[in-house]
C-alpha positions as CSV (number, residue, x, y, z in Angstrom):
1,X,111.7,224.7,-8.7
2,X,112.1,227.0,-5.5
3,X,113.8,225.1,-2.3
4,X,113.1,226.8,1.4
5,X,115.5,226.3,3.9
6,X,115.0,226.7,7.5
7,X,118.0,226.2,10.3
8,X,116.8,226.6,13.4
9,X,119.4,227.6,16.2
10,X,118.8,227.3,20.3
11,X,115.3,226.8,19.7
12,X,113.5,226.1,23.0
13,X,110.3,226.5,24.5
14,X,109.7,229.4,27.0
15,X,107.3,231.1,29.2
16,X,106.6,234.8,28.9
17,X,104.3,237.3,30.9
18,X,102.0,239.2,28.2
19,X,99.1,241.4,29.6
20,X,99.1,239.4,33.4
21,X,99.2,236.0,31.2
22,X,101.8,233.4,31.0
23,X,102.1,232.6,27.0
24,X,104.0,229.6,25.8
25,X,106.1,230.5,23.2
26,X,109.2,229.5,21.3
27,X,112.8,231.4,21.2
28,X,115.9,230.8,19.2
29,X,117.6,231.9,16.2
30,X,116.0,230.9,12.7
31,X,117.9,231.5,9.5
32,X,115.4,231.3,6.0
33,X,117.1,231.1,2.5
34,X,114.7,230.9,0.0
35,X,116.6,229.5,-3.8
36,X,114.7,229.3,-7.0
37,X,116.1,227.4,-10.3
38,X,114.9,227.0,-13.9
39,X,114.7,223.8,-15.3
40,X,114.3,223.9,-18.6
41,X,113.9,220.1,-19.6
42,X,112.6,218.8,-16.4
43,X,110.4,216.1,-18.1
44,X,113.4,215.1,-20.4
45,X,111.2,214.8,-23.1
46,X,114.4,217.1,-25.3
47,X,116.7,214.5,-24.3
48,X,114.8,211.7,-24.6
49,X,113.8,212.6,-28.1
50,X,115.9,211.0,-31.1
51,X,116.2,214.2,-33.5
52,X,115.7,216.8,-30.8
53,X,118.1,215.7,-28.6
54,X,121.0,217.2,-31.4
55,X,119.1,220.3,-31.3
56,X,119.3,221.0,-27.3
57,X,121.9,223.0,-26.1
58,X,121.8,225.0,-29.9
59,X,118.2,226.1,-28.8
60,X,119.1,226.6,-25.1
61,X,122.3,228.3,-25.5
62,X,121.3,230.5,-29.3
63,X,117.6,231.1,-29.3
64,X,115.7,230.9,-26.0
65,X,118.6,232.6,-24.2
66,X,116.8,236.2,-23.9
67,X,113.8,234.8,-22.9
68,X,115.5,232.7,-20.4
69,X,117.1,235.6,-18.7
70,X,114.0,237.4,-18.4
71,X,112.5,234.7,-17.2
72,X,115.7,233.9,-14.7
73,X,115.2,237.5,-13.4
74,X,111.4,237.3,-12.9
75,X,112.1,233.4,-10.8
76,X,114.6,235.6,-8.8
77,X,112.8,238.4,-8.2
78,X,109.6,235.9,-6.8
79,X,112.0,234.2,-4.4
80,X,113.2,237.2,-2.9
81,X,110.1,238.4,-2.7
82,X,108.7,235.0,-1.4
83,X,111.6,235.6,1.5
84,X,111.0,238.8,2.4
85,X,107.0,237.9,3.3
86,X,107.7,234.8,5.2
87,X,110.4,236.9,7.1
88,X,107.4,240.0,7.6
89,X,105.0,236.8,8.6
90,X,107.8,235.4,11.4
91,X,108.1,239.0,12.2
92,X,112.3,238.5,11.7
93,X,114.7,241.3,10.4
94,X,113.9,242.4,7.1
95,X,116.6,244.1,4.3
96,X,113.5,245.8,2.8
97,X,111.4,248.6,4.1
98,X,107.5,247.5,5.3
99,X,105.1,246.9,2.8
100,X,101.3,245.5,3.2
101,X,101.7,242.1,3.5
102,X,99.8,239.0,2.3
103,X,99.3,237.8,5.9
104,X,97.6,239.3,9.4
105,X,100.7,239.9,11.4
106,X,101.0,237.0,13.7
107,X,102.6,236.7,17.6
108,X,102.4,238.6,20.5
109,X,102.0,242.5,19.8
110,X,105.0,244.8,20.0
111,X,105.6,248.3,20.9
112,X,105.3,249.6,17.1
């Protein structure tokens, strides 16, 4: 399950000169958090069950531990990633250096 979270600060339409044009565009301050989280039972069909419901948590917890935490790292390393590319597609401060993005960039062009 991955949740995106937008908050949006002072955002307010604005007019701005680009190339002899007036552009309509948008400016404030726009925070992206980007979670992922592993269900492991989300149909409940585990819980639900009358002789594998005793087994649960031994499985979880004993036997599909070391493929949950590869799998925990691998969820974590797609949201980051996930964040980083709608951050490079918004054109926002990034913590990692540029790479070749999914996306054309978007926006009006800056002195790069």
């Amino acid at each position: 399950m991955i949740n995106i979270d937008f908050h949006a600060l002072n955002l307010k339409e604005v007019e701005v000169m680009h190339e002899g044009q007036k552009v309509k565009t948008n400016y404030g301050q726009i925070k992206i958090l980007v979670q992922a989280i592993i269900e492991t039972d989300y149909e409940k069909s585990w819980q639900g069950h009358w002789f594998l419901k005793f087994f649960n948590e031994v499985f979880w917890k004993r036997i599909f531990w070391r493929n949950m935490e590869i799998h925990r790292k691998e969820v974590y390393k797609d949201a980051y990633n996930l964040q980083e590319e709608i951050k490079k597609y918004l054109e926002m401060q990034s913590t990692t250096p540029d790479k070749k993005g999914f996306f054309p960039v978007r926006g009006l062009a800056s002195g790069k």
